[in-house]
NUNUKE-97166 format. One line per 5 residues: number of its first residue (from 1); their letters; for each residue y, z, x of N, C-alpha, C. Coordinates in pm, 1 decimal. Example, Ala and Ser with C-alpha at 12.3 -4.5 7.8 and 13.67 -1.06 7.14 Angstrom:
BEGIN
1	as	-569.0:780.0:1319.0:-450.0:780.0:1230.0:-330.0:780.0:1320.0; -225.0:708.0:1285.0:-106.0:714.0:1367.0:3.0:787.0:1290.0
//
This chain:
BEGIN
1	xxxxx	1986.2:-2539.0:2387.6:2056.3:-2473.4:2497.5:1960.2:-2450.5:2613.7; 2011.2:-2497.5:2737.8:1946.2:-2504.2:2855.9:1898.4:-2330.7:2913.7; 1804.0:-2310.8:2907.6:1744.1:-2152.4:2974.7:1747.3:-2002.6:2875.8; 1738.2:-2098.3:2697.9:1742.4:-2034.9:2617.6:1621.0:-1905.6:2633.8; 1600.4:-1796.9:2587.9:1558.8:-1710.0:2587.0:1512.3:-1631.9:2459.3
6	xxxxx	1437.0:-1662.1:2383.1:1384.8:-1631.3:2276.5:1274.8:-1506.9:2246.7; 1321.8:-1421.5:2195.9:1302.3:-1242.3:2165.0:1231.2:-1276.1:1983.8; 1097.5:-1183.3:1987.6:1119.6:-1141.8:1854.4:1160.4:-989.6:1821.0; 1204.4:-1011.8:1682.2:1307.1:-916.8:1667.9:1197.9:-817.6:1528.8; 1156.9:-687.5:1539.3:1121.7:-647.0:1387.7:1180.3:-591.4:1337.2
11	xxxxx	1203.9:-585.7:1185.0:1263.3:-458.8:1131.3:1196.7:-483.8:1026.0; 1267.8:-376.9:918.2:1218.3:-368.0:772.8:1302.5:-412.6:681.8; 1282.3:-469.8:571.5:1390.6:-550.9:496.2:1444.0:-444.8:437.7; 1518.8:-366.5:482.7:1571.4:-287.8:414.9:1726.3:-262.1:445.3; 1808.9:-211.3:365.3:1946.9:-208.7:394.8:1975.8:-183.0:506.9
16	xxxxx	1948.2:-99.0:563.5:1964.2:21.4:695.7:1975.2:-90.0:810.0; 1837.3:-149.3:828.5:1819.7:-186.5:941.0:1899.0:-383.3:915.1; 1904.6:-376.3:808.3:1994.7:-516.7:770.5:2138.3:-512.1:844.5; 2181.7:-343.9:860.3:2306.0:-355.0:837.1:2342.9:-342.9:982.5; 2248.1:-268.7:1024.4:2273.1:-273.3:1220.9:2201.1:-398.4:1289.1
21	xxxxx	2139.9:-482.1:1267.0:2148.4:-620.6:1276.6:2205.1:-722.2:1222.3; 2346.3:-726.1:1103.2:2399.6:-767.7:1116.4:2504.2:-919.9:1201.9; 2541.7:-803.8:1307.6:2563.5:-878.1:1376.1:2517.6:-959.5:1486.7; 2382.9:-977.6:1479.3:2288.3:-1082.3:1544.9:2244.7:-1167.8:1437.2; 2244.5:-1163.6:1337.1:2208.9:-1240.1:1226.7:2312.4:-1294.6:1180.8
26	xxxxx	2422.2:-1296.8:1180.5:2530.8:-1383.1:1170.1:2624.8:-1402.4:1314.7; 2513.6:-1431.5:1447.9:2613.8:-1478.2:1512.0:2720.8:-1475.9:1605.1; 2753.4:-1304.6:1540.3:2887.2:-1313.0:1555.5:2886.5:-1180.9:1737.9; 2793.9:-1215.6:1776.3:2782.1:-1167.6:1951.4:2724.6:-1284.3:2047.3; 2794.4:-1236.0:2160.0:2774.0:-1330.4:2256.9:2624.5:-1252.3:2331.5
31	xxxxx	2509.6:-1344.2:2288.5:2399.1:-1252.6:2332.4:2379.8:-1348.2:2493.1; 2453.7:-1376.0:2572.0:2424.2:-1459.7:2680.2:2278.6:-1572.2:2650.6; 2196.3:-1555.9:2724.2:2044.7:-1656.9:2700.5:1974.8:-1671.5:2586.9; 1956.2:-1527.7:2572.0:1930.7:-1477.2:2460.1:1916.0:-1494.8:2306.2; 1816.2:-1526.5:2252.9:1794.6:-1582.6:2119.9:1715.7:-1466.5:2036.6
36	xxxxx	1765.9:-1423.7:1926.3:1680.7:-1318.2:1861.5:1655.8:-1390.3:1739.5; 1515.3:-1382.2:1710.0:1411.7:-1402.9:1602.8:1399.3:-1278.2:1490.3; 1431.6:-1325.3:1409.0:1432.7:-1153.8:1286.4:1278.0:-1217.3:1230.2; 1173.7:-1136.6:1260.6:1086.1:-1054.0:1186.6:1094.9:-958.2:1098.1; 1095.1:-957.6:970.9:1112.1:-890.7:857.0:972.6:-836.6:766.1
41	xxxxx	950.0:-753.6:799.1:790.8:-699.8:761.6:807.4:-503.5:747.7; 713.7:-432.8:670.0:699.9:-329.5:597.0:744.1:-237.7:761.9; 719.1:-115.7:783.5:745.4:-62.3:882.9:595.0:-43.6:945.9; 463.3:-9.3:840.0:276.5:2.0:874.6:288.6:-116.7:921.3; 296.0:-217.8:907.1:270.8:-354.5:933.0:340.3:-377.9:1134.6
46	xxxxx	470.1:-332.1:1092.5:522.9:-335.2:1237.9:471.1:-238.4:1299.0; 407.6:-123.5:1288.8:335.9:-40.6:1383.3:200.5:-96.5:1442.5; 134.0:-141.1:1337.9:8.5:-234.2:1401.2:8.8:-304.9:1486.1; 147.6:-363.3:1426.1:168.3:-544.5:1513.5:221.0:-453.4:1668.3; 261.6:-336.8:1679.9:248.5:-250.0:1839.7:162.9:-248.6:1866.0
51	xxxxx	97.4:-202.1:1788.4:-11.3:-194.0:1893.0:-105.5:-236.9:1958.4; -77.1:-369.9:1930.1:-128.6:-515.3:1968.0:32.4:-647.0:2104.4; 87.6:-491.3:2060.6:185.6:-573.0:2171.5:262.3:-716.1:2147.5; 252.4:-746.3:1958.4:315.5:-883.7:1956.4:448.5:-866.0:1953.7; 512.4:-787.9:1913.0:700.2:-814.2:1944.5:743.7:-770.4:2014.5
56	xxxxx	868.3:-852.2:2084.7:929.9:-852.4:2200.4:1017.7:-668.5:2132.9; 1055.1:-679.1:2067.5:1127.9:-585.7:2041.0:1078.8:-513.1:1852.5; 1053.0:-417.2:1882.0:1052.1:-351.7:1682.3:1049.0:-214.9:1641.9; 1136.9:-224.8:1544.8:1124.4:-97.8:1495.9:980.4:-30.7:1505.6; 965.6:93.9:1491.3:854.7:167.0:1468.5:845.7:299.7:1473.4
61	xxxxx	789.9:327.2:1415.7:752.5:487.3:1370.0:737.6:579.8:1508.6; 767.8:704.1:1484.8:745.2:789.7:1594.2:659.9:798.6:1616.3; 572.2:835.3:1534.0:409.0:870.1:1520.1:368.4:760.7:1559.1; 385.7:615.4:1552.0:280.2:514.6:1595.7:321.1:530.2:1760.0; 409.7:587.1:1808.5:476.7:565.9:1949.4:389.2:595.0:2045.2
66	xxxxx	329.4:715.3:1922.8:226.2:770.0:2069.3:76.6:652.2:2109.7; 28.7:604.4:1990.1:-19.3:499.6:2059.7:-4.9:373.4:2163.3; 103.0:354.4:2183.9:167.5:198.7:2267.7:246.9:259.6:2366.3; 185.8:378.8:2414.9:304.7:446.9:2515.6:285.0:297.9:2664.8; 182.4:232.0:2681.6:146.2:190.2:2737.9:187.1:26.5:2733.5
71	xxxxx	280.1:3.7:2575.5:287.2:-188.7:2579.7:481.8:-133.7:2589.0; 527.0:-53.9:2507.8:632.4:-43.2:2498.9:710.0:71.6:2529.8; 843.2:78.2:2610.9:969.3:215.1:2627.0:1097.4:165.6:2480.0; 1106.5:313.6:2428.7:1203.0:354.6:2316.5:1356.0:312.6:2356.6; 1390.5:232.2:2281.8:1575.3:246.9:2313.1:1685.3:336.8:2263.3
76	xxxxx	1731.2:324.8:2304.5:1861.4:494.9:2292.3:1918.7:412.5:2143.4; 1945.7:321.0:2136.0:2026.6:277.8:2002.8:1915.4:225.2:1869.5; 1938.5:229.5:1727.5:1858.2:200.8:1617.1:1784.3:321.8:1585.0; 1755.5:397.9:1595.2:1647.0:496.9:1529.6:1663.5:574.4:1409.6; 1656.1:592.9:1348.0:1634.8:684.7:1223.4:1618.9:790.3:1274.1
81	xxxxx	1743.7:870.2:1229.0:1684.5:1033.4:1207.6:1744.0:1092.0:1090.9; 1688.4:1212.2:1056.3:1733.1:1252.9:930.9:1796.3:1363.0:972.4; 1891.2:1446.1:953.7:1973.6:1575.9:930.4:1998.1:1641.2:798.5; 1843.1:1705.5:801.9:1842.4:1796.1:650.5:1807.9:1763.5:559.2; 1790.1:1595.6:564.8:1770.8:1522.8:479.0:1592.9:1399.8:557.2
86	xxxxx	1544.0:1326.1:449.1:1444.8:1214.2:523.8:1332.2:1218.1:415.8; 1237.9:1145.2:455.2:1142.5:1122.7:372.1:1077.5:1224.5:270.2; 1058.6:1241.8:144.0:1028.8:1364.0:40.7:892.2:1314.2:-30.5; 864.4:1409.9:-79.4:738.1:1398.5:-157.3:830.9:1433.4:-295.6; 760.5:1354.4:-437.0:839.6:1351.6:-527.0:699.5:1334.8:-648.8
91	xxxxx	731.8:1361.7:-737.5:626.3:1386.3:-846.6:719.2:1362.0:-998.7; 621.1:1360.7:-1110.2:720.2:1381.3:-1263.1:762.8:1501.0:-1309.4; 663.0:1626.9:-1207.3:707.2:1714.5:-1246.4:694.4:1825.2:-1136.0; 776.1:1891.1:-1104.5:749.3:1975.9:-978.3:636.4:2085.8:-916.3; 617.6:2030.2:-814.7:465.0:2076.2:-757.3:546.2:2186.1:-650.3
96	xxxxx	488.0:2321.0:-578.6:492.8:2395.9:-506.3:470.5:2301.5:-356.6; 517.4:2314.0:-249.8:484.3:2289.1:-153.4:353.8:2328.1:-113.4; 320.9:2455.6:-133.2:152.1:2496.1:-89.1:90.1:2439.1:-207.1; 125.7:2412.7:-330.0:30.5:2366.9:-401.5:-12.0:2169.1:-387.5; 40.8:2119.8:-287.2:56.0:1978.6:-236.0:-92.9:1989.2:-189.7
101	xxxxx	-143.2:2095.0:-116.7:-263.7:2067.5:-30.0:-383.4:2032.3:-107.0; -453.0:1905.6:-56.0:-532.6:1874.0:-166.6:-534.8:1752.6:-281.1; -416.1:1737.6:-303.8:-389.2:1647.4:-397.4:-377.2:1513.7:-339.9; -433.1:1414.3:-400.1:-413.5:1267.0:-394.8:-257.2:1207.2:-362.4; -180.3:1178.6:-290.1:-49.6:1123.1:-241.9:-90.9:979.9:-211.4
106	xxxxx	25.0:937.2:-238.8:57.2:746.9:-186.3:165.5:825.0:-121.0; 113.1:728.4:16.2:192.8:753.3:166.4:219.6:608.4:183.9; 306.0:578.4:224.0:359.3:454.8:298.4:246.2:405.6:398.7; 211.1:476.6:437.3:145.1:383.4:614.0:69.7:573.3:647.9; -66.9:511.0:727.8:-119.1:636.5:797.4:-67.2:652.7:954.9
111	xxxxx	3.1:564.5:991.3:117.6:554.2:1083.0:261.0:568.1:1067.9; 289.5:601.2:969.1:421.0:664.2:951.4:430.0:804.5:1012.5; 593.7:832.0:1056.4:645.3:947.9:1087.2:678.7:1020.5:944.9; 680.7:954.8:838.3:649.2:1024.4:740.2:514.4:1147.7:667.9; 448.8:1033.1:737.8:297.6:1067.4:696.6:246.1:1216.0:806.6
116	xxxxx	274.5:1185.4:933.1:265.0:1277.3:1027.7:380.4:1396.2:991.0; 441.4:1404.5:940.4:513.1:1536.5:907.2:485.7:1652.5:773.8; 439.4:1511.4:715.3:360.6:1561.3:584.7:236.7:1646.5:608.1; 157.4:1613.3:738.2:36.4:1656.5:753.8:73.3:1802.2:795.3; 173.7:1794.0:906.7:247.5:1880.2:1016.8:286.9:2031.5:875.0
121	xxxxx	386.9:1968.3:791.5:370.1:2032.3:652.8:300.1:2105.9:545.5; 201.4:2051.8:544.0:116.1:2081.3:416.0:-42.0:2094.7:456.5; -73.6:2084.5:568.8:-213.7:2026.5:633.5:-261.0:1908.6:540.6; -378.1:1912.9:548.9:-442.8:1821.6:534.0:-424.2:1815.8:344.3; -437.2:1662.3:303.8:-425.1:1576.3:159.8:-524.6:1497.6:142.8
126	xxxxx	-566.6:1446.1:36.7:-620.1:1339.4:-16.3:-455.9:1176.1:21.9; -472.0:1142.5:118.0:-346.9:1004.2:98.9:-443.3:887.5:84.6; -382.6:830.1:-20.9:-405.3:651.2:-25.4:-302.4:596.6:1.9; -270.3:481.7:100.8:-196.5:385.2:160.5:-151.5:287.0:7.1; -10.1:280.3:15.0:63.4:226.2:-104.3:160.9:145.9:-27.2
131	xxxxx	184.1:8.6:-93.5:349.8:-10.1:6.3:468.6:51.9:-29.8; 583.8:98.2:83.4:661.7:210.5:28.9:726.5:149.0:-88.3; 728.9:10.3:-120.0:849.6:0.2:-251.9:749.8:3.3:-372.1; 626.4:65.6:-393.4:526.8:64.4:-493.7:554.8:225.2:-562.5; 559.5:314.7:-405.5:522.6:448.0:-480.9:609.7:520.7:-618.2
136	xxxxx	720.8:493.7:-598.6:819.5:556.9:-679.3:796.0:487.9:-821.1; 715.1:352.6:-814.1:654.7:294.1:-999.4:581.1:364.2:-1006.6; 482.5:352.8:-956.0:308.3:396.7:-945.1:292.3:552.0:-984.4; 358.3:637.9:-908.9:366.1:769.7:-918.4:425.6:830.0:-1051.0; 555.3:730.9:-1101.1:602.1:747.5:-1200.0:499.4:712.8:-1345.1
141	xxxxx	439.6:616.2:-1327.8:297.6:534.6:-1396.9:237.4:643.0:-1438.7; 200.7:720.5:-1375.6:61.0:899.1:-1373.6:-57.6:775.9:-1283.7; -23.8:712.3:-1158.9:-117.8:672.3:-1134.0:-159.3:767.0:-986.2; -71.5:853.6:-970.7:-82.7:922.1:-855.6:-1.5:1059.0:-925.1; -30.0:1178.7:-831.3:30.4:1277.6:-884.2:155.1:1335.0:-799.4
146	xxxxx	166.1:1246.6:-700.5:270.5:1287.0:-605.1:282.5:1143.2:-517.6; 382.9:1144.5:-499.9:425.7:1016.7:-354.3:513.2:1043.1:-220.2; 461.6:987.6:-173.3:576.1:1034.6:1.6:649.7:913.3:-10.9; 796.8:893.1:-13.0:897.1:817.7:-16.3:961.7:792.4:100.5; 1000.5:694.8:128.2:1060.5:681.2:243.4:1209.5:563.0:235.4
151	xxxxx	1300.8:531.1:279.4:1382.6:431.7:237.5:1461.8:439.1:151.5; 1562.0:348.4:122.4:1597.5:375.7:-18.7:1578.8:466.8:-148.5; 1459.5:482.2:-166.7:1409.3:560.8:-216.4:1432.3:697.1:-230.5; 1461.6:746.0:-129.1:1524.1:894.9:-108.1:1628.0:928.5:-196.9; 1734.8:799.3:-280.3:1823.1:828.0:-348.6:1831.5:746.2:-480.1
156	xxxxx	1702.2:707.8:-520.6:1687.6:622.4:-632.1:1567.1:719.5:-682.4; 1494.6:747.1:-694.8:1340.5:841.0:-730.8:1433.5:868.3:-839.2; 1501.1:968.0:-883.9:1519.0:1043.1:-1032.0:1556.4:948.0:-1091.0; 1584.7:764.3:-1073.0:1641.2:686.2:-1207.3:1491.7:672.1:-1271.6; 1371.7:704.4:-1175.6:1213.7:683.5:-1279.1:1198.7:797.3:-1298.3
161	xxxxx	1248.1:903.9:-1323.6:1231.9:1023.8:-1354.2:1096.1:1118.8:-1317.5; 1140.4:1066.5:-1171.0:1056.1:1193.1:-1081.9:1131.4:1300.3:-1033.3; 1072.2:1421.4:-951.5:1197.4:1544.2:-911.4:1142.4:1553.3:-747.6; 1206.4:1637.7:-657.0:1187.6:1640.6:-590.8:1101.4:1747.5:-529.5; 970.7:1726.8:-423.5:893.5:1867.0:-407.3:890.9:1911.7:-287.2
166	xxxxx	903.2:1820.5:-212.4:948.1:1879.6:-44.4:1017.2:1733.2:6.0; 1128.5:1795.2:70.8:1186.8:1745.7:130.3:1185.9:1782.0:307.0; 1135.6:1644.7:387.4:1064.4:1681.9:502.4:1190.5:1694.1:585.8; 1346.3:1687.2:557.6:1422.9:1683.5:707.4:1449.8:1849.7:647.6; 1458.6:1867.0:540.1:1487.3:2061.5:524.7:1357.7:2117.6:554.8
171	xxxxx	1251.9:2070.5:568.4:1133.1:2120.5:662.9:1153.3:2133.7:826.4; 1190.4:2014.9:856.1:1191.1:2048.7:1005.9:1293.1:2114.0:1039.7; 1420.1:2094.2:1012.0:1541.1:2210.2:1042.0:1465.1:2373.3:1033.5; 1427.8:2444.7:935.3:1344.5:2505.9:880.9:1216.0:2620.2:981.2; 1136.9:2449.6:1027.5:1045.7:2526.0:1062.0:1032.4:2528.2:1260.1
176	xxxxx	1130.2:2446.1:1297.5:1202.5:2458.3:1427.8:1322.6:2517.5:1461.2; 1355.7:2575.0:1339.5:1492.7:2648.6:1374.1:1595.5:2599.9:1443.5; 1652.6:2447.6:1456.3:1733.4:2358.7:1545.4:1808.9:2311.8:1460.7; 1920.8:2322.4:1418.6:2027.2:2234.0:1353.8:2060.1:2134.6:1459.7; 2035.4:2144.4:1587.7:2075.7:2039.0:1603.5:2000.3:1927.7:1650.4
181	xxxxx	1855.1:1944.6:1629.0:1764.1:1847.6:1575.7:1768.0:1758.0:1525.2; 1784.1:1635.8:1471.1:1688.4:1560.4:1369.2:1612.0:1555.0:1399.7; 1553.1:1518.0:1238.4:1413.9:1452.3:1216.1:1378.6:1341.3:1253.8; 1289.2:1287.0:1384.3:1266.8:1197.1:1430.6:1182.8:1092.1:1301.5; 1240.0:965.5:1288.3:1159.1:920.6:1221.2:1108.1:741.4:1280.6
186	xxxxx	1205.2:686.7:1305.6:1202.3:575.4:1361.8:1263.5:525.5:1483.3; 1228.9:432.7:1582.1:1301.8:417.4:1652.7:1298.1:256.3:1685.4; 1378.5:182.0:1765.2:1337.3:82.6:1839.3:1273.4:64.4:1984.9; 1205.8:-19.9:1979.9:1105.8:-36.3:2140.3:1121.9:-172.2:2150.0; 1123.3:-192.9:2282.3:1081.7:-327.5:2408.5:969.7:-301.1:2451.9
191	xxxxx	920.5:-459.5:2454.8:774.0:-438.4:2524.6:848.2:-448.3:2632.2; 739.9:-354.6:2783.8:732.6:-362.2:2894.0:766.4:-485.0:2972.0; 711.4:-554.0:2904.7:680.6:-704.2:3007.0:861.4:-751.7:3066.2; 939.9:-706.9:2956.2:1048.3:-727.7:2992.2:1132.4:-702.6:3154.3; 1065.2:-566.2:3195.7:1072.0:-503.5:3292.0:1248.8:-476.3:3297.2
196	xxxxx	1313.2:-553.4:3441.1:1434.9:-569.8:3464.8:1571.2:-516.8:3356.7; 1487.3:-647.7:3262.7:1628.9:-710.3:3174.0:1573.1:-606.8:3049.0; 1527.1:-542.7:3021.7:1499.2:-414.5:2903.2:1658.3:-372.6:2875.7; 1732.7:-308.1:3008.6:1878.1:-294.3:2941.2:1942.4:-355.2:2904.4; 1966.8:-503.2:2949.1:2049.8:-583.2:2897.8:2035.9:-638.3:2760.4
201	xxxxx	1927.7:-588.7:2745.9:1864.5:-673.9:2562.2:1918.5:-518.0:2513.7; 1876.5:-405.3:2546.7:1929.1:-311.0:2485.4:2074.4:-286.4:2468.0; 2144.5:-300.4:2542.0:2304.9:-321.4:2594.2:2353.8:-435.0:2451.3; 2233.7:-524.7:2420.0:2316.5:-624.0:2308.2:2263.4:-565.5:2166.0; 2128.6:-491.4:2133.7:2115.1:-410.1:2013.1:2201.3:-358.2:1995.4
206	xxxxx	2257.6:-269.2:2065.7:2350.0:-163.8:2080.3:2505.5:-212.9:2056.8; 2567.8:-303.6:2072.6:2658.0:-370.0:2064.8:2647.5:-432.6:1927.9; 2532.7:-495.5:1895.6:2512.8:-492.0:1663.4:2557.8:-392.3:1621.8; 2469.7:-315.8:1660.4:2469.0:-158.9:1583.9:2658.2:-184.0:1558.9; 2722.8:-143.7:1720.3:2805.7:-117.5:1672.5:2967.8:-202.0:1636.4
211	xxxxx	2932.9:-334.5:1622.6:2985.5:-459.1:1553.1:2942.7:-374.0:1426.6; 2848.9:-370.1:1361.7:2831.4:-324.8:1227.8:2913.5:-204.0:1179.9; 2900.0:-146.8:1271.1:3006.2:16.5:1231.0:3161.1:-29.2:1201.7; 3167.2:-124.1:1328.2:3355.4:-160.5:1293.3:3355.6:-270.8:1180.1; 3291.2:-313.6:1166.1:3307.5:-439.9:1036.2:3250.2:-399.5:938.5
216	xxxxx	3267.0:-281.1:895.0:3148.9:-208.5:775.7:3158.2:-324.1:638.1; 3246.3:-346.4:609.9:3268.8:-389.0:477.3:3183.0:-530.6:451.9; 3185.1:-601.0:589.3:3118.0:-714.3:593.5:2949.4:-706.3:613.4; 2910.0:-583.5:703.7:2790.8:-569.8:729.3:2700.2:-524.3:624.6; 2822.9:-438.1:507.3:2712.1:-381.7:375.2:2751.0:-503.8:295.9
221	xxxxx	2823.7:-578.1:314.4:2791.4:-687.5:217.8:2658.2:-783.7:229.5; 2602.6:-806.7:361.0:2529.7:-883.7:395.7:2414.9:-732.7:357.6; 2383.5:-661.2:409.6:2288.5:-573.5:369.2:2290.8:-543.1:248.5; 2332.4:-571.7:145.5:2329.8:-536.5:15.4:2211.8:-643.6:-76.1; 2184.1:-790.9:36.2:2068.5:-842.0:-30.5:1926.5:-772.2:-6.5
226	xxxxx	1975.8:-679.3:57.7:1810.8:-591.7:95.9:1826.1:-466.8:-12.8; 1892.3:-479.1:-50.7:1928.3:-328.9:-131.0:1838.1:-273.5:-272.8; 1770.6:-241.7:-287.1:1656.9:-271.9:-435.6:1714.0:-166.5:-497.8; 1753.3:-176.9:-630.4:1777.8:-74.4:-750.8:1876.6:6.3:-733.1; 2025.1:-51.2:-593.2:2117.0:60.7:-570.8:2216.1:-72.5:-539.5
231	xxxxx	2354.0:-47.3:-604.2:2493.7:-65.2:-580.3:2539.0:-65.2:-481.5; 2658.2:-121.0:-497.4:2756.2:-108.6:-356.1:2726.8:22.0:-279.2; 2817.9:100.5:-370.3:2835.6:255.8:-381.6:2660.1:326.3:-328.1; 2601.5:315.2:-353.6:2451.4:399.5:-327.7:2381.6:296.3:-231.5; 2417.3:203.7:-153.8:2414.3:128.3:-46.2:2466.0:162.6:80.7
236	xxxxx	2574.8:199.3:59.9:2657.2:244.9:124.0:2616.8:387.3:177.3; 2591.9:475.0:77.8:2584.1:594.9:100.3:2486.5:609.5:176.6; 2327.1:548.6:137.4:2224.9:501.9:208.7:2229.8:460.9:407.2; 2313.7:358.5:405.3:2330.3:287.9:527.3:2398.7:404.1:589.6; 2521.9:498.3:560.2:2526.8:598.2:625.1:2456.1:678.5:641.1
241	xxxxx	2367.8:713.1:620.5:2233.7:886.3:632.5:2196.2:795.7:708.5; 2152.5:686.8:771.6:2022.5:593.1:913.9:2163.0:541.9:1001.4; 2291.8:492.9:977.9:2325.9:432.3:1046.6:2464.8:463.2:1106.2; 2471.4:559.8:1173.8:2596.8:617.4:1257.7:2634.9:642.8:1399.9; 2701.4:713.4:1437.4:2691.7:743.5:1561.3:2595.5:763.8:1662.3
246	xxxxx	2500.3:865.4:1562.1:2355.3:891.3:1636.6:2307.5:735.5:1689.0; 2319.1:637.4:1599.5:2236.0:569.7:1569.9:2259.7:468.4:1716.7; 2355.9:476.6:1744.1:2425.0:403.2:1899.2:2365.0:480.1:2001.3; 2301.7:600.8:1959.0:2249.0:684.6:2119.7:2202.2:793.3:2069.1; 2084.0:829.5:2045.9:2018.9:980.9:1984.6:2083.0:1076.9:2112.6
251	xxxxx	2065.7:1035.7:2215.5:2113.0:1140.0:2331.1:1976.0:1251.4:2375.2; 2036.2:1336.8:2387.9:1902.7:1429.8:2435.4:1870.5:1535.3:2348.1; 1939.9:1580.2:2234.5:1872.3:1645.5:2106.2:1791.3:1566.2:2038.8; 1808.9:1409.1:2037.2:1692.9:1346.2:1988.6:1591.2:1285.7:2040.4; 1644.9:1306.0:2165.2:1489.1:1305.7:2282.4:1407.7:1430.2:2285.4
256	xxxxx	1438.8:1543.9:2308.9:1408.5:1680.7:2237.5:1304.8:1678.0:2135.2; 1373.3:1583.8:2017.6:1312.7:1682.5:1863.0:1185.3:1569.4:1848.8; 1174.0:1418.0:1927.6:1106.4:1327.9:1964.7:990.5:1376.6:2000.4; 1013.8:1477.0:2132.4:905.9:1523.0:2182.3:872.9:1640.4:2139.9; 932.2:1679.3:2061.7:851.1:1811.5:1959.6:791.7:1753.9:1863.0
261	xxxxx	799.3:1634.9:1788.7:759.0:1650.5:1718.7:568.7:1606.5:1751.7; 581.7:1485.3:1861.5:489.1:1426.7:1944.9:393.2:1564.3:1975.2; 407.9:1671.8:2047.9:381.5:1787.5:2068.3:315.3:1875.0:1943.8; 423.6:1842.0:1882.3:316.1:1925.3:1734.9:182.1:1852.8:1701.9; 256.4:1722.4:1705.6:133.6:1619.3:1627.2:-11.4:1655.7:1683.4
266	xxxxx	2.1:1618.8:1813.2:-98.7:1658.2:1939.7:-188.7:1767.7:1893.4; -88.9:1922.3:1896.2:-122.9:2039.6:1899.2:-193.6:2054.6:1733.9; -208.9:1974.1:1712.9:-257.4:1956.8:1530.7:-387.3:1872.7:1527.3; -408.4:1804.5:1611.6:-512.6:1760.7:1672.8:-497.3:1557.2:1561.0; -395.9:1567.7:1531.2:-335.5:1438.3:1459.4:-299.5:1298.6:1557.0
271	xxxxx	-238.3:1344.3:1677.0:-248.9:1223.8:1759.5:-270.6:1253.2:1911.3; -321.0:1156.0:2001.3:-309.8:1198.1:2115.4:-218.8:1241.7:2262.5; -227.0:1281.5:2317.3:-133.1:1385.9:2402.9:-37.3:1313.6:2439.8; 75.9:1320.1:2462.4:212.3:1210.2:2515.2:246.2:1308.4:2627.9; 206.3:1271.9:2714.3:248.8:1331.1:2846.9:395.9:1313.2:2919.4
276	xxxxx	433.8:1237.1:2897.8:547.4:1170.1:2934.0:588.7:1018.0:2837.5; 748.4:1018.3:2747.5:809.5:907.4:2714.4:898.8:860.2:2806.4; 864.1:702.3:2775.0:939.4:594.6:2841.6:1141.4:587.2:2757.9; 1187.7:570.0:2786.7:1317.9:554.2:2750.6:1417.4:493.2:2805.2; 1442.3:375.1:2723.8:1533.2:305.1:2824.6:1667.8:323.7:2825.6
281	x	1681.7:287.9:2986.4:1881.9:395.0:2989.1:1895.2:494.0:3029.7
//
């Protein structure tokens, strides 16, 4: 095709983000020039690859945001947030929240918004870097005494018979006093270079997303090959907690709880100062 236009695309092979790309992966939108490339890689992996500025477009962690304030602006549609619910620390047998400090954890990524809430949480840990679909064996193994979970995971952990010891979205409700907060955890970004046309590529994410919402039945079918150790039924349930309404436009409570959480991080002396986010739209 004559004046084709070719985007890479990141996400994580995981249901969630399977299911709001969808409909660019089968096709079924008129993306005008526009050609999207699915990159399929861990979520640490896609934060790096920011901060080196290689994808046109990728998921990524809040916490890595504050580094690339400078290659990439956040889009209003795709992000992860949690309400009450989000990434947990989980063990074989239940640990105190103050008694976490100290102990050896497998964290997903030292660039996770997981990892940064945990800190925000508990101060400072012993973490070793695990990939997230390892911790919930490993931990279960006695090869670790606790794990930070992220993904799927959030609703599969007790079939290896771990329990739960903090749960970080009933932390932040909690310790910001905002119900109407989420927990910032992920979002999507455009690199800069795009300039102009940033909305119009966003204008067609946004239009997956929500092709996926109206064709649910078809979109968790196709996301169900990302699905590890969960059913229709617990697929489903999954793809709803990341992929809803919010998920078409955080709006300005999740621009808000974005920059609180950026703010804490800072004020913790965990990442550096975000003076101002980019946001496209």
């Amino acid at each position: 095709m004559s004046g084709t236009i070719e985007l890479s695309l990141g996400h994580s092979p995981d249901p969630d983000d399977a299911f709001m790309f969808y409909g660019l992966a089968r096709d079924k939108l008129d993306t005008g020039p526009y050609r999207f490339r699915h990159v399929l890689q861990d979520i640490q992996t896609l934060n790096e690859r920011a901060t080196r500025g290689e994808l046109d477009i990728t998921a990524i962690s809040i916490h890595a945001y504050a580094y690339v304030l400078d290659k990439y602006a956040l889009l209003p549609a795709g992000a992860s947030m949690g309400f009450g619910y989000g990434p947990m620390v989980v063990a074989p047998e239940a640990i105190a929240p103050a008694d976490l400090a100290g102990l050896e954890i497998a964290v997903p990524g030292l660039m996770t918004s997981a990892y940064l809430e945990l800190r925000l949480a508990i101060g400072d840990f012993r973490a070793v870097v695990v990939p997230f679909d390892e911790i919930i064996v490993r931990v279960a193994a006695g090869e670790f005494p606790a794990g930070l979970i992220i993904h799927e995971g959030q609703l599969t952990y007790r079939q290896s018979g771990l329990v739960e010891c903090l749960n970080l979205g009933r932390w932040w409700w909690e310790t910001t006093g905002r119900r109407d907060w989420p927990l910032p955890l992920g979002g999507n970004a455009i690199h800069k270079r795009h300039g102009a046309h940033m909305k119009t590529i966003s204008d067609i994410l946004t239009a997956s997303i929500r092709y996926s919402l109206e064709h649910r039945a078809a979109a968790l079918d196709y996301a169900l090959g990302w699905a590890r150790d969960m059913g229709t039924e617990l697929a489903d349930e999954f793809v709803g907690m990341y992929v809803n309404d919010w998920t078409l436009d955080y709006g300005e409570p999740g621009r808000a709880a974005i920059r609180e959480l950026l703010a804490r991080g800072h004020a913790a002396g965990l990442i550096p100062e975000v003076k101002a986010l980019e946001f496209v739209g």
